[in-house]
C-alpha positions in Angstrom: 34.0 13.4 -38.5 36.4 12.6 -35.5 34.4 12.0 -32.1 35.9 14.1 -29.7 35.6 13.8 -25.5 33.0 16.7 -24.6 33.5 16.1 -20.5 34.0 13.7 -18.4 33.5 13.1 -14.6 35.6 11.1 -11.6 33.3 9.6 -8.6 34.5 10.9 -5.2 37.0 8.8 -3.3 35.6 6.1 -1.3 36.8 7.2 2.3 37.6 3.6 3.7 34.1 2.6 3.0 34.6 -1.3 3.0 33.9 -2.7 0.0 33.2 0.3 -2.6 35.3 0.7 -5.5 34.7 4.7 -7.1 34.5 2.9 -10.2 31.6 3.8 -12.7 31.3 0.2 -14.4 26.8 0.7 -14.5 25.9 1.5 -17.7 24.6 4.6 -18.4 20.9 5.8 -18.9 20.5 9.4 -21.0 17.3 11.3 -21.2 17.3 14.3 -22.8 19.6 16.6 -21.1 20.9 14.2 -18.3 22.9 10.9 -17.7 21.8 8.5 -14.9 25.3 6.7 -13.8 25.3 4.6 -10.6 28.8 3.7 -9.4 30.5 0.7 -7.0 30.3 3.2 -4.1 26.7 2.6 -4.1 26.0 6.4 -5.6 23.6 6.9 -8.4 24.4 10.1 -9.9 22.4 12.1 -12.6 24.8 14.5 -14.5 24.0 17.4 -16.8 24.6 16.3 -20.5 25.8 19.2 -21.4 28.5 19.9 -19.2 28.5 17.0 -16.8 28.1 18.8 -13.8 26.2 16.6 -10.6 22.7 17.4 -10.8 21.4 14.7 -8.5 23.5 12.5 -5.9 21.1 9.6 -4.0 23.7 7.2 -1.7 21.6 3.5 -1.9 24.0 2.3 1.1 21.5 2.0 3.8 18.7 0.2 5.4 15.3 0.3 3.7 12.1 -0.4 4.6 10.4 -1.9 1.3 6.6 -1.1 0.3 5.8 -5.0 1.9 7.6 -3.9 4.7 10.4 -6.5 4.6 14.2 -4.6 4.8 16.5 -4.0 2.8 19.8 -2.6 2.3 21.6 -1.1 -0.6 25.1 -1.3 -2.1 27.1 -0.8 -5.6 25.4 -0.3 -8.2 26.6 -2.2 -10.8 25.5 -3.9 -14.4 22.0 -2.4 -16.3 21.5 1.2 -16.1 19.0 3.0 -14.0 15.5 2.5 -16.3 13.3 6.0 -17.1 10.2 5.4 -17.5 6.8 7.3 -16.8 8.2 10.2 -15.0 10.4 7.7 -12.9 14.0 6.3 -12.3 14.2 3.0 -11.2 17.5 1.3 -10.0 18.6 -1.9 -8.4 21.2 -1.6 -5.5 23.6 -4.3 -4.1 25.8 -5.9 -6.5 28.6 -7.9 -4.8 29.9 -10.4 -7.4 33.0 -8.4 -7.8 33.6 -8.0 -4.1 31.9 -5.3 -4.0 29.0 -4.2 -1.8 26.3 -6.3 -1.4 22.6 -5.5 -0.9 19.4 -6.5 -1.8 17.0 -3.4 -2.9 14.9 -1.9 -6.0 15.0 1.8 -5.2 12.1 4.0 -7.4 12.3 7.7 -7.9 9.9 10.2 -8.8 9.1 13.6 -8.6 9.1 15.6 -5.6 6.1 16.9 -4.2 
């Protein structure tokens, strides 16, 4: 049986951000009715598997201020795929070896309160 394309889903334009790229070259993490995707533009995106719609949109370009209180700063998001475990996301931010955005930051998500 053929495979045929169910949706798909461009990133917003970058709006002269310096240094992002819209492209979507993370791989992708799927849980049961979503897709984790972070993109070059420093976005990490969760879309609905079913139709691909944005459920979730978190920006990782910014200043952090880490759990050992040393900052950080996001970027693309680039390479492995956001990890699901335990009721959390987990993501690394600030992948520059393509000229992209550079950064420095482990970013863990979890259910709001």
């Amino acid at each position: 049986m053929p495979l045929r394309r169910m949706w798909c889903a461009a990133p917003p334009p970058c709006d002269g951000k310096k240094g992002c790229s819209p492209g979507q070259s993370a791989a992708v993490s799927v849980i049961p009715g979503v897709v984790f995707s972070g993109s070059l533009d420093g976005h990490l995106r969760a879309f609905f598997t079913e139709d691909g719609k944005v459920l979730w949109d978190f920006d990782t370009v910014r200043d952090f201020v880490t759990v050992n209180g040393v900052k950080a700063n996001g970027g693309g998001v680039d390479g492995p795929g956001a990890i699901v475990s335990g009721g959390f996301v987990y993501v690394g931010s600030g992948y520059a070896r393509t000229g992209g955005m550079g950064g420095n930051v482990l970013l863990a998500f979890g259910p709001a309160e």
